[in-house]
N, C-alpha and C positions, 0 to 999 in steps of 0.2 A: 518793659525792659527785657530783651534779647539776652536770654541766660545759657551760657557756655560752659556745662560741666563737666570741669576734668578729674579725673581719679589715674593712682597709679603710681602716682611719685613714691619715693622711698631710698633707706641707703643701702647700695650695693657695692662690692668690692671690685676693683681693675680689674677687667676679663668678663665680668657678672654680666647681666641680662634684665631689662624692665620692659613693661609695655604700659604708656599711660593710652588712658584710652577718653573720648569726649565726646557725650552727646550734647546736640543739639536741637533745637526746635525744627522741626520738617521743613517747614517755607525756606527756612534760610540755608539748613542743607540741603535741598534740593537744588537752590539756585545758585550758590557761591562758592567759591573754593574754600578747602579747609585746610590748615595749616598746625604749624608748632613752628615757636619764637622759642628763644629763651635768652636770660640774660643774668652771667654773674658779678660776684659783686664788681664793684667798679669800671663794670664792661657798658658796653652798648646793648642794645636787645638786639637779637641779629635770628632771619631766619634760619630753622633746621630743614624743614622737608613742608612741602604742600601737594595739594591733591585736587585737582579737577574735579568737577563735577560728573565729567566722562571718563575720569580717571589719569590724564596727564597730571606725573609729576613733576617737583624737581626740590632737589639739596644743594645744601651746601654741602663743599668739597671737604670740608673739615668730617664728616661724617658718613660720604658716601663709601656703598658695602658695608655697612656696620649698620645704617638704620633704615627701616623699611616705614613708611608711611602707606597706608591704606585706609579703604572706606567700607563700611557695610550699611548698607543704604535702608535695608529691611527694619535697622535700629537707629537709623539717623547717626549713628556712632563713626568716629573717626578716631585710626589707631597709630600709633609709633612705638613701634618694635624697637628697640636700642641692644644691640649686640658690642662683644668687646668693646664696651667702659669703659671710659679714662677718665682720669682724675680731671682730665682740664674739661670733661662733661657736665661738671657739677655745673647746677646753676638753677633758676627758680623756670621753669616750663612752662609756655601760655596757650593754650587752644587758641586759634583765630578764625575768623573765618571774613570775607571779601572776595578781590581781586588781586589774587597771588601766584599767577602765572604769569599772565603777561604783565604784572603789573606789582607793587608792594602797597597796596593799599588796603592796611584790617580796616573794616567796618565794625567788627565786634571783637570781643577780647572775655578769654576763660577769666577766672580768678589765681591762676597760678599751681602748680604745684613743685614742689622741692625734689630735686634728684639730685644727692652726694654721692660722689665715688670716691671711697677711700676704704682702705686695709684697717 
């Protein structure tokens, strides 16, 4: 079983700052993109940001200039930087990892983590 751990989540206030960050297992980071979904309540899961293996990304518009997705390959780890927070950010956070450039297709899935933004 393909274990996707993310760490990070937490509540911060409008304006505030998080980084979840998620390692993975080597084979499947090396080979696939990695990603962040997330989804509040009563919403969709919808992606935030993904990340090549060579390093292409891409965001959603809801969030770009505010969150930065990157990779450190040394630690198998995948990070998302979240700058100026809004409240309509809250929502449960998923590591992913697949075909999420050219494609929306996760193969694997973190366990979630919680980011609130509220005062």
């Amino acid at each position: 079983q393909v274990q996707l751990v993310e760490s990070g989540g937490g509540l911060v206030q409008p304006g505030g700052s998080l980084r979840l960050s998620c390692v993975a297992p080597r084979n499947i980071f090396n080979i696939y993109s990695m990603g962040w979904y997330r989804q509040a309540p009563g919403k969709q899961r919808e992606l935030v940001a993904a990340i090549s293996s060579g390093g292409m990304t891409n965001y959603a518009d809801s969030v770009k200039g505010r969150f930065t997705i990157s990779r450190y390959n040394a630690k198998n780890t995948v990070y998302l930087q979240m700058n100026s927070l809004k409240p309509e950010d809250t929502a449960v956070y998923y590591c992913s990892s697949g075909i999420l450039i050219s494609d929306n297709r996760v193969l694997y899935w973190g366990q979630g983590t919680q980011v609130t933004v509220s005062s």
